[in-house]
Structures are given as structure tokens and as C-alpha cells.
FIBA-557084 format. One record per residue: residue in one letter; x negated, y negated, z of N, C-alpha, C in turn. Coordinates in steps of 0.1 Angstrom, whole numbers, plus 2048, in hexadecimal, padded with zeros to 3 digits. Example, Ala and Ser with C-alpha at 12.3 -4.5 7.8 and 13.67 -1.06 7.14 Angstrom:
FIBA-557084
A77C83984E78582D84E77C82184E
S78081684777780B84777F80084F
//
This chain:
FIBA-557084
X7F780C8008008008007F77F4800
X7FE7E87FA7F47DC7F87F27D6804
X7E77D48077E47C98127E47B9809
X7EF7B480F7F27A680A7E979B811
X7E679E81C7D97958237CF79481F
X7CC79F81B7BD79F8137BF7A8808
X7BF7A17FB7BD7A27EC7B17A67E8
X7B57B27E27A77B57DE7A27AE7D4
X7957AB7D578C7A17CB7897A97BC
X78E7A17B37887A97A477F79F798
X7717A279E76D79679A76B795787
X77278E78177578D771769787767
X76178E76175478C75C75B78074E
X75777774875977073D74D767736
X74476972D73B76372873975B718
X74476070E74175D7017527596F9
X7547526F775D7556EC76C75D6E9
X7687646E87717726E77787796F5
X76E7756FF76F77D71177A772713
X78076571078675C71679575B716
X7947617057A47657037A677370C
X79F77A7097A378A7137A7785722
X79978072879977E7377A877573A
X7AA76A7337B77657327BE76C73A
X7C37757307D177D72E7D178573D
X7C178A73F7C27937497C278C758
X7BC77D75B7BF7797617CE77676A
X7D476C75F7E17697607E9778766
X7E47837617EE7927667EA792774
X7DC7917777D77957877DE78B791
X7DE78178F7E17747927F077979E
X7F777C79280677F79580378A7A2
X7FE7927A27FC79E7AC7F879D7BA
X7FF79D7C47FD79C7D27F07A17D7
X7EB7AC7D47E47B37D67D27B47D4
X7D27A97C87C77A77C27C17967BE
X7B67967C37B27857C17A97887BC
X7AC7817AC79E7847A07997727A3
X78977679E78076B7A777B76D792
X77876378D77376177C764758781
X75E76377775076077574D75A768
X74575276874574F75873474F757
X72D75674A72075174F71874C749
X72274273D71973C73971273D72A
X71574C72270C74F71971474370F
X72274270F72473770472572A70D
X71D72270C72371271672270770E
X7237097007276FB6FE7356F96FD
X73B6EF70274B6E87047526EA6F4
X74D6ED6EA7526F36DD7567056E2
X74F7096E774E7156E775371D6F3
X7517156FB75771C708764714712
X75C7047127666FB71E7766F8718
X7756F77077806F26FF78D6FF703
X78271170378F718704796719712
X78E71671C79171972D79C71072F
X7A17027287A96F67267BB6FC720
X7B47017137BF7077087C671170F
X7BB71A7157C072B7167CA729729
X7C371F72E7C771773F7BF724748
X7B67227407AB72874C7AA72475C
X7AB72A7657A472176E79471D76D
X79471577678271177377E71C77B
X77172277676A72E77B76772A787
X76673578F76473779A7547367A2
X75073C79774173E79473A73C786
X73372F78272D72F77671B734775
X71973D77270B742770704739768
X70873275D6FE7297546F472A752
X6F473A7466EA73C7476E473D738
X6ED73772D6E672F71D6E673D716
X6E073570B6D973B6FD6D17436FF
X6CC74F6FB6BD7546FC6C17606F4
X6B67686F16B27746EB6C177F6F3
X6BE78A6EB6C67916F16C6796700
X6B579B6FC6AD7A27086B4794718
X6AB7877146AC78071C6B877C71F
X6C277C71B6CE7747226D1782728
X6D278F7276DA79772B6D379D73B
X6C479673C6BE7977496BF78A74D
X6C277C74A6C57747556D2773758
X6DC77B74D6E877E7556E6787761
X6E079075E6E37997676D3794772
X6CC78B7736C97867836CE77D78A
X6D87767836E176B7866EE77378B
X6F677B7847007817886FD78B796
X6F07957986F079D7A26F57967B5
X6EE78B7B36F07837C270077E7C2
X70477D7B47197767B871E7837BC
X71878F7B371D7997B971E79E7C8
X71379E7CA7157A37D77177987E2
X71878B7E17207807E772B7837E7
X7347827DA7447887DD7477947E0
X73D7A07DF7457AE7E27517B27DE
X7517B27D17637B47CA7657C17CC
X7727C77CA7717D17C97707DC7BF
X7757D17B47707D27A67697CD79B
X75E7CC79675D7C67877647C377C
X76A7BD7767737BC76976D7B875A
X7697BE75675F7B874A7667B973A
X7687AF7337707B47237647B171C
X7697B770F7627B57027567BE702
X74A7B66F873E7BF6FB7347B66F4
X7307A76FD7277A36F971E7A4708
X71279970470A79D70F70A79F71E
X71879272171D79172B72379E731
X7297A67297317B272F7277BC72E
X71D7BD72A7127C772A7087C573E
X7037B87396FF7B77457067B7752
X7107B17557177B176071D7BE763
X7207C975C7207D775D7147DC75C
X7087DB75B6FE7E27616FD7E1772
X6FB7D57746FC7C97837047D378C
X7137D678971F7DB78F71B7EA78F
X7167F37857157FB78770C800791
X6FE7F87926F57F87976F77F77A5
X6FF7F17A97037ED7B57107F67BF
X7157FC7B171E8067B672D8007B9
X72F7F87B073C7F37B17407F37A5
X74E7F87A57597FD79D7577F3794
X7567FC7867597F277A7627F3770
X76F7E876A7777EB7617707E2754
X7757EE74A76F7E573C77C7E6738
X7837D672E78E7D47277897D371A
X7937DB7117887DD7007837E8703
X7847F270A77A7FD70B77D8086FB
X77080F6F97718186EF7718156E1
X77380A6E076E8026D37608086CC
X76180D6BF7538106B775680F6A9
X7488096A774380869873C814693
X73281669D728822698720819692
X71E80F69670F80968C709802696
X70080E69A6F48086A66EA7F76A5
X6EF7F76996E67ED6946EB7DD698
X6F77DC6A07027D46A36FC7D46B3
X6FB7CB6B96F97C76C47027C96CF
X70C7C66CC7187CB6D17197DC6D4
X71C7E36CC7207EB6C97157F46D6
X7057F06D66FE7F46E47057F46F1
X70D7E46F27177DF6FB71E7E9702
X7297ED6F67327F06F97308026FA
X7258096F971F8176FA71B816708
X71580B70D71181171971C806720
X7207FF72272C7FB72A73580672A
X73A80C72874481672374082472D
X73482572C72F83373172A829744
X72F82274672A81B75373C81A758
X74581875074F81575675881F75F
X75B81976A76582076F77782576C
X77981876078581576078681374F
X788819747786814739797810734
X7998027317A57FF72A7A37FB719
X7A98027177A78077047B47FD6FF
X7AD7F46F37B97F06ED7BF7F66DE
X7B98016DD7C28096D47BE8196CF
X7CB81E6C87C68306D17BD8356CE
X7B582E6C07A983A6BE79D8376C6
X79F82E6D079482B6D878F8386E2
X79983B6E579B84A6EF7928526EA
X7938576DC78B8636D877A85F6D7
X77B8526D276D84F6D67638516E2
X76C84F6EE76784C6FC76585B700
X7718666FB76F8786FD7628796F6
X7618776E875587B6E57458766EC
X74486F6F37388686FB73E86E704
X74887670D74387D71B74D878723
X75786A71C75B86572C76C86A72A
X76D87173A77987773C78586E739
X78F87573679D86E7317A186B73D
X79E86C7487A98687587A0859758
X79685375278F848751793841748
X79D84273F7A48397377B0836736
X7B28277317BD8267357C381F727
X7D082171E7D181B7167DA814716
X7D78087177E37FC7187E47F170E
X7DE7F37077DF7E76FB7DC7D96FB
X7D77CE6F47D17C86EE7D17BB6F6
X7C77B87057CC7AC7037CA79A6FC
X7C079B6F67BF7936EC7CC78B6E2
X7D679B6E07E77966DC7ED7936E3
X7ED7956F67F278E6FE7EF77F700
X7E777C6FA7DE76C6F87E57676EF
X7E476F6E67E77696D87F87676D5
X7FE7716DB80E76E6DA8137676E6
X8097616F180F7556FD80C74B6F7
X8047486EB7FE7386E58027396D7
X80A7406D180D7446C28167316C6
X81F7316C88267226C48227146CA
X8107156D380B70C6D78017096CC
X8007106BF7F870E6B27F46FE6B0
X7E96FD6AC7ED6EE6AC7ED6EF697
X7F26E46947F46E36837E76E2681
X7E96E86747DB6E96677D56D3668
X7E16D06667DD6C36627D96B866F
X7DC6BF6787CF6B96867C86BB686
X7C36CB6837B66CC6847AC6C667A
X7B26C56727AA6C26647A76B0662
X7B56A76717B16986707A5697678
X7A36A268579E6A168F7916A568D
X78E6AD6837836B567B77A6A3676
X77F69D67077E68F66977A69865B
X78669B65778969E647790695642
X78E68C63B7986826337A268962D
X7AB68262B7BB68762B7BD68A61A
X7B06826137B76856057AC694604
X7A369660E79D6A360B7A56B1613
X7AC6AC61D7B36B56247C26B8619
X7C36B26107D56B060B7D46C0606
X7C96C86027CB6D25FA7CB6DF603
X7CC6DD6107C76E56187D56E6624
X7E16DB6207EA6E06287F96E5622
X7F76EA6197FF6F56147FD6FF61A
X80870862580971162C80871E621
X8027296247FD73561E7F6734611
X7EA72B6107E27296047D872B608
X7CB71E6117C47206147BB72A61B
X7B172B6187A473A61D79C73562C
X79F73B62F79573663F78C742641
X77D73C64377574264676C73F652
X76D74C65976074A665757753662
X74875266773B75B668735759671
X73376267A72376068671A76A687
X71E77867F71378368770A77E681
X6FD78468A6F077F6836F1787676
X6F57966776F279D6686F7796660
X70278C66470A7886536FC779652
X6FC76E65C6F476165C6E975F661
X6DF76C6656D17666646CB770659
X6D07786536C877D6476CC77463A
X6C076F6386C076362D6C776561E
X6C47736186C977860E6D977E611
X6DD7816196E578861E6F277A621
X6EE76D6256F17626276F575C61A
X6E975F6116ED7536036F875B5FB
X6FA76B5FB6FE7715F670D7715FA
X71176E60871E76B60A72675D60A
X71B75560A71F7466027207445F5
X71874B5EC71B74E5DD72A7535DE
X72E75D5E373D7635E074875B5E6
X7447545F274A74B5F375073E5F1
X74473A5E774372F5DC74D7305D0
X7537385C975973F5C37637435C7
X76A7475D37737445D977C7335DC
X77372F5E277571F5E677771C5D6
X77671C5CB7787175BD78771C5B8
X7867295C179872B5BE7A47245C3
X79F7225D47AA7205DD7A37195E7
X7AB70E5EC7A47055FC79F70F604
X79270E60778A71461278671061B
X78971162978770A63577E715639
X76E70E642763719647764715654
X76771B65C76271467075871C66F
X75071067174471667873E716685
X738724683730726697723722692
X72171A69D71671369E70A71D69C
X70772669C6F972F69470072C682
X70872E68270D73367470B722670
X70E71C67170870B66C6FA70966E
X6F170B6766EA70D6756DE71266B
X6E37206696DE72565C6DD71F650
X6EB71D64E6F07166456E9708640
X6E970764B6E06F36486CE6F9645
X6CB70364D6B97066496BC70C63D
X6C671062F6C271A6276CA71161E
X6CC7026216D46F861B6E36FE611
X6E67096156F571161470370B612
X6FE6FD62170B6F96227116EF614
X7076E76117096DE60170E6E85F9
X70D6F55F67126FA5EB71F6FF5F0
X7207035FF73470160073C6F95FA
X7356EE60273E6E35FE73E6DA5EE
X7346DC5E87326DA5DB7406E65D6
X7416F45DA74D6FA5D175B6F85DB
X7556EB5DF7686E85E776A6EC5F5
X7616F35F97656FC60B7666EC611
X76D6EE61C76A6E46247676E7633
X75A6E06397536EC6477556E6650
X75C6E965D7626E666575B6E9673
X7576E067F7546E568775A6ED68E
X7536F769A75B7016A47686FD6A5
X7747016AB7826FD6A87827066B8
X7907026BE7927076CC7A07136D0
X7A071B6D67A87276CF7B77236C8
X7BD7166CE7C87136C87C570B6B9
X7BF7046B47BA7046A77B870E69D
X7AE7166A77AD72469C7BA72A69A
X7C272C6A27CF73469E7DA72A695
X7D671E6957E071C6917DB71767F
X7CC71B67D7C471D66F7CA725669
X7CA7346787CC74166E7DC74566C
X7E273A6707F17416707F5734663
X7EB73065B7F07266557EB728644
X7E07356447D67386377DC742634
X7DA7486277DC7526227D5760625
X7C57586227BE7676287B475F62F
X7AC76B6397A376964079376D642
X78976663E77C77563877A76E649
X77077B64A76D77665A76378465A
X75578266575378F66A75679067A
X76278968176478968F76C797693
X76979D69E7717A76A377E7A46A9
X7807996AC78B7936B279778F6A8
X78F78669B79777F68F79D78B68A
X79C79968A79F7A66857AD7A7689
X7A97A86977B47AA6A17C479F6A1
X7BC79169E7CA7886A07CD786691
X7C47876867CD78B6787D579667B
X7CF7A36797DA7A667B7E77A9687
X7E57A16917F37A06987F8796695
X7F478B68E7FA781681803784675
X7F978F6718007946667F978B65C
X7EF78B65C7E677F64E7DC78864C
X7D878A63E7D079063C7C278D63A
X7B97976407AD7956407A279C63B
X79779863978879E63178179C63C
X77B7A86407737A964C7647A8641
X75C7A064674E7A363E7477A863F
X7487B76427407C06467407CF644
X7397D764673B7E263F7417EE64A
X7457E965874A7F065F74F7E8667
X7577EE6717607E667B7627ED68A
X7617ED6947657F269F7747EF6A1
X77B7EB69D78A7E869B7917F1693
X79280068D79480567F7A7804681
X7AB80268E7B980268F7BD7F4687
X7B57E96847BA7DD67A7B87E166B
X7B07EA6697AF7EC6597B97F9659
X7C18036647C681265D7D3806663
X7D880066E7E57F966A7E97EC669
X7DF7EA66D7E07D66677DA7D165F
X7D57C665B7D57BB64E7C57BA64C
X7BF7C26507AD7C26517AC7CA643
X7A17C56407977CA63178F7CB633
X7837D46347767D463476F7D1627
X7657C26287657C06167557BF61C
X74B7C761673E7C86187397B5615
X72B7B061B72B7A461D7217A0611
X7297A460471E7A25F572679B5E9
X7227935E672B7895D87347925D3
X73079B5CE7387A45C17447AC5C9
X7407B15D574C7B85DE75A7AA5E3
X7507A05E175B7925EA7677905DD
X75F78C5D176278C5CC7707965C4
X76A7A15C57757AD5BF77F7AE5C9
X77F7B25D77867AF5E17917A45DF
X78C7935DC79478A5DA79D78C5CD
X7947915C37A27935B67AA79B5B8
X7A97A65C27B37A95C47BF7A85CE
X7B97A45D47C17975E07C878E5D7
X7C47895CB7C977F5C47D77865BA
X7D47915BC7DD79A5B27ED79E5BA
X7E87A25CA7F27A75D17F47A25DA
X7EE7955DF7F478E5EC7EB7915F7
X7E379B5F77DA7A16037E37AE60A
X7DB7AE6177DE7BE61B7EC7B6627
X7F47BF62B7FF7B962E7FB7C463E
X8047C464A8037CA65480E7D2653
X80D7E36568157ED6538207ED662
X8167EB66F81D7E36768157DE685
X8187D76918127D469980A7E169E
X7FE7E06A27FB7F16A58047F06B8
X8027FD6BC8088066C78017F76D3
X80B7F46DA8087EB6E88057E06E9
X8007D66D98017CC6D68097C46DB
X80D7C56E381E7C06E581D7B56F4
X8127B16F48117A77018147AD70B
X8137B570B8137B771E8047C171F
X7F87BF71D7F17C471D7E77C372C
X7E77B87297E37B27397EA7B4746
X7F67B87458027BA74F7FC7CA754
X7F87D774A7F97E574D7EE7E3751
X7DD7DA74E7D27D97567D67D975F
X7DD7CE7647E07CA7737E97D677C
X7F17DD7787F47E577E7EC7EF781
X7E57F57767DA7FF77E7D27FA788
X7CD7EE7877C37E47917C87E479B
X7D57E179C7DC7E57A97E07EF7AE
X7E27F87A67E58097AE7D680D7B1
X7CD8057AC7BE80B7B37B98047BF
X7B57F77BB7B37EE7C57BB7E77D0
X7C77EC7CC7CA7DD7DA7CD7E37E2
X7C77DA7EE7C97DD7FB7B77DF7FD
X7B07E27F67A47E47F979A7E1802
X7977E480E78C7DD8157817D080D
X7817C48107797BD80D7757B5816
X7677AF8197607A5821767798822
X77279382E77578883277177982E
X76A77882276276F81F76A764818
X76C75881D77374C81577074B805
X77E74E80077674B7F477173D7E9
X7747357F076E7297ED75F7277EF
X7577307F374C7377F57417397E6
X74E73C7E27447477D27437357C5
X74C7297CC74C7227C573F71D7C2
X73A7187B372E7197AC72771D7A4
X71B7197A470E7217A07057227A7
X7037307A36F67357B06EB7347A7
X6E17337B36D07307AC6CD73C7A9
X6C773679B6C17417936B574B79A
//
């Protein structure tokens, strides 16, 4: 039975991007529950106010509880000063659990930390694979997975992945997506194509071709494999180029991906075939891009996910996906990241409209964050935890 006096502590890992819509959802569910006081960590890997502060505002984050601030670096390095920076919040708050989504560095390291220490860990997104070791992630989410105590899967083929690596079925839990719990509480807080694009400082006679609802192409890029291999780079701005000559092309760019762009002088030849390149955009912008285009090239794991629970079709730029439930029932395409594939891909996009969604996959259905919380609570609450104020954990601890 819950002890309502003392809530057990679940402390909520969040570092990048993508961790902000999830932790969101899962938040707001714990929140509700007598039984459980989630304490949000944020650490820092994304901090610029494009990237991280703009979505904590949109999404009604609270302000973190604990900010690690701990930047930019190599892989190696950020994922060990997360984890010397995170070890001491841990054992300051004594949670009862870990909560970690996604599978960038932030959820790698802070599940080492937890494991190490011997406190319960849940991963949200669990079971997710590409099979292409060559993906940083994909390391991520292999050994977070084989660390977790609690794996919540957002869709069914994830299960058989997690059997095959060893980890028992009484360890999984499948409750579906909550990223679509994000995305269908802010579907009618969208902000218009043509805000973003005054606020962008697009002039209006350049923006006029770009606010016709289901025309325009939106594109995002950040892996390194698509934007720091130089050939690999020119080769998907060529196909791109050629695109943008068909149809209004809107690019947001992530700050590595402009970057490149500007060293391999890239970006002049967008905009010379029409694209028009837009800085980072904040998650209510982005949705209300993609609920506004026709199609969507992207290599994001997430863009996969909310095309298709949009229902707008998309070209994943890549030659595999850890999502394969957006390409067998939703609006995903896998279009390899080479002129002539973009290209053949789009004529036929041009022929049939694109790939349409056969239907929402299984648990998409917003309440995803709600079944986390109930297992969280048939586990933890009531838990013994250390009497400790929690106005306590408020901060940043020395590095």
C-alpha cells in the first residue's frame, strides 16, 4: 500500500532534444500519483536555449531540479562527465528509482551511474534496434537495455529484440509511445507555418510560396554519418537541390548541420535552388512545419515517429532505422542518403502522393505515460527513502 507521507523519489534523467518530449509526458503522469515524487535532472548535453530552454517553456517543464551542465564534448567525454557529475546527485537524493528515455549519451551514462550503485533502473523506448553498430546510439541503447531493470517498449517488435540479447519477458513492459502522448496534448497548440517563417525573418514575398498547406518539403539532418562526411554531405545537398527546384523547401537546421554546411560552402547552393534555411525551431513550431508539408526527408528517430502519427509522409535518410514499426505501418520510407535514390524516391512521391499510414501503430494512443506510471507505482510506492528535504537537490553540483 502507498505510503502517502513519503513518496517515493524517481529521479527523471533528461539531456538532449528528443529526452524532453518523452520525459514530458512521463512527468506530468508521475506527477498525478500520490505515491511517487519524480525529482528531473537535466544534464546539460544540449544547453543552448534553441535546443533545450525554448522546449522546457512549450512542453511546461518544470525547471529542473538538478542541472549538471555539462556541454558539448566528444562522445567518450561527455558521457564520463556526465557520469562524475551525476554519481554524487545520485547518491544525495537516494531515489528509488532511475528513469532514463531514449538513447543518447545522457541515458547511457546515468544508467551506468545507477547500475553501478545498485539502484533500480527504468528505460522508456526500450528495445529499439537498427543493428548498425556503427550508430552511436544504437551502443546506447544495447547496453542500457541489458542494465535495466524495467524496460518500457514503445512498440511490439521491440520485445523480440530484448529475448534475443537474454533479457527476460517479466522485464518488459509494453505500453506505447510516449513521444505521441506529447504530440497529441500539443497537436492544436501548433503554431502557423507563417509565424514561423515572419519570426525566422523570411520576407513575406519569399515566404508567399511556402504557405500553401500540403505543398511544401521540410527537411532536417544532424547525424554525423549524414553531416560530417563531406562527400556524403555534398551528395545529399545535390539531391536536395533538385528537389527544392520542384517544390518550396524549408531546411531547420541543427546547429552541427549548419555548421558543416557553412565549412563546405553547401548552404549557397540551397538557397541558390530555392530551399529556404531556417534556424532550430522549438517543438511547437516543428509540429506545426510538419503538420503543414507534404513530405518530410529527415534522418531523426523521433521525426519518424510523429510523421507518422501525423499521417505525413516521410524519407528517412538512411539505410536503416530502429523504428521499423514507422516503415511496416506508418508513413516512413527508407530512401538511402545518395542523389539518385532521393531523387527516384521523390518521382515517385510525385506520381502517388507518398506513402500514406495503414494505421496508428498498437498504444499510440496517449496514454503511454499513464501505464509507465502505474507500473512505477505498483513497484515503488511507499518505498523507504532518506527523510531528506527536497529543496535540497535544488541546483548544480560541483563538478
Amino acid at each position: 500500500m502507498a505510503n502517502h507521507s513519503a513518496p517515493a523519489r524517481i529521479l527523471c534523467i533528461a539531456g538532449a532534444r528528443p529526452n524532453f518530449m518523452k520525459v514530458a509526458a512521463v512527468l506530468a503522469a508521475l506527477r498525478r500519483r500520490d505515491g511517487l515524487m519524480p525529482i528531473l535532472v537535466h544534464t546539460g548535453q544540449h544547453y543552448d536555449p534553441q535546443m533545450s530552454g525554448q522546449f522546457f517553456e512549450e512542453l511546461g517543464l518544470p525547471a529542473p531540479d538538478v542541472n549538471l551542465e555539462v556541454g558539448s564534448g566528444s562522445h567518450a567525454t561527455q558521457t564520463a562527465e556526465i557520469m562524475a557529475r551525476f554519481d554524487p546527485v545520485l547518491e544525495r537524493v537516494a531515489p528509488a528509482c532511475v528513469l532514463v528515455v531514449g538513447d543518447v549519451n545522457s541515458t547511457l551514462a546515468c544508467a551506468l551511474v545507477a547500475a553501478k550503485r545498485g539502484v533500480p533502473l527504468a528505460h522508456v523506448e526500450a528495445g529499439l534496434r537498427s543493428y548498425d553498430r556503427t550508430m552511436p546510439e544504437e551502443i546506447n541503447r544495447v547496453v542500457t537495455d541489458q542494465l535495466a531493470d524495467l524496460l518500457f517498449t514503445s512498440e511490439t517488435g521491440a520485445l523480440a529484440n530484448l529475448q534475443r540479447e537474454g533479457i527476460p519477458a517479466e522485464r518488459v513492459h509494453f505500453v506505447g509511445n510516449v513521444m505521441v502522448d506529447t504530440l497529441l496534448a500539443n497537436a492544436e497548440r501548433a503554431i502557423p507555418v507563417a509565424h514561423t517563417l515572419a519570426t525566422s525573418g523570411v520576407e513575406p514575398a519569399r515566404a508567399a510560396p511556402f504557405l500553401e498547406a500540403g505543398h511544401p518539403l521540410l527537411v532536417t539532418l544532424h547525424r554525423p554519418s549524414n553531416v560530417d562526411d563531406p562527400s556524403t554531405l555534398q551528395g545529399l545537398v545535390a539531391g536536395l537541390c533538385d528537389l527544392a527546384r520542384l517544390r518550396p523547401m524549408l531546411f531547420v537546421l541543427h546547429p552541427r548541420s549548419r555548421a558543416r554546411l557553412e565549412q563546405a560552402g553547401l548552404g549557397e547552393q540551397l538557397e541558390a535552388a530555392g530551399c529556404v534555411l531556417l534556424p532550430p525551431q522549438g517543438y511547437l513550431a516543428m509540429l506545426g512545419l510538419q503538420r503543414h508539408v507534404s513530405l518530410v526527408l529527415t534522418d531523426s528517430g523521433g521525426i519518424q515517429e510523429e510523421t507518422t502519427a501525423l499521417g505525413i509522409p516521410c524519407f528517412t535518410l538512411r539505410t536503416t532505422t530502429e523504428r521499423p514499426v514507422t516503415v511496416e505501418e506508418g508513413t516512413n520510407q527508407l530512401v538511402p542518403p545518395e542523389p539518385d535514390a532521393i531523387r527516384t524516391a521523390f518521382g515517385t512521391f510525385l506520381k502517388n502522393g507518398g506513402k500514406g499510414a495503414k494505421r496508428r501503430p498498437a498504444l499510440w494512443d496517449g496514454m503511454a505515460a499513464e501505464r509507465i506510471a502505474t507500473v512505477l507505482d505498483h513497484r515503488f510506492a511507499g518505498a523507504r527513502c532518506p527523510s531528506t528535504d527536497v529543496s535540497s537537490f535544488k541546483g548544480t553540483p560541483e563538478p
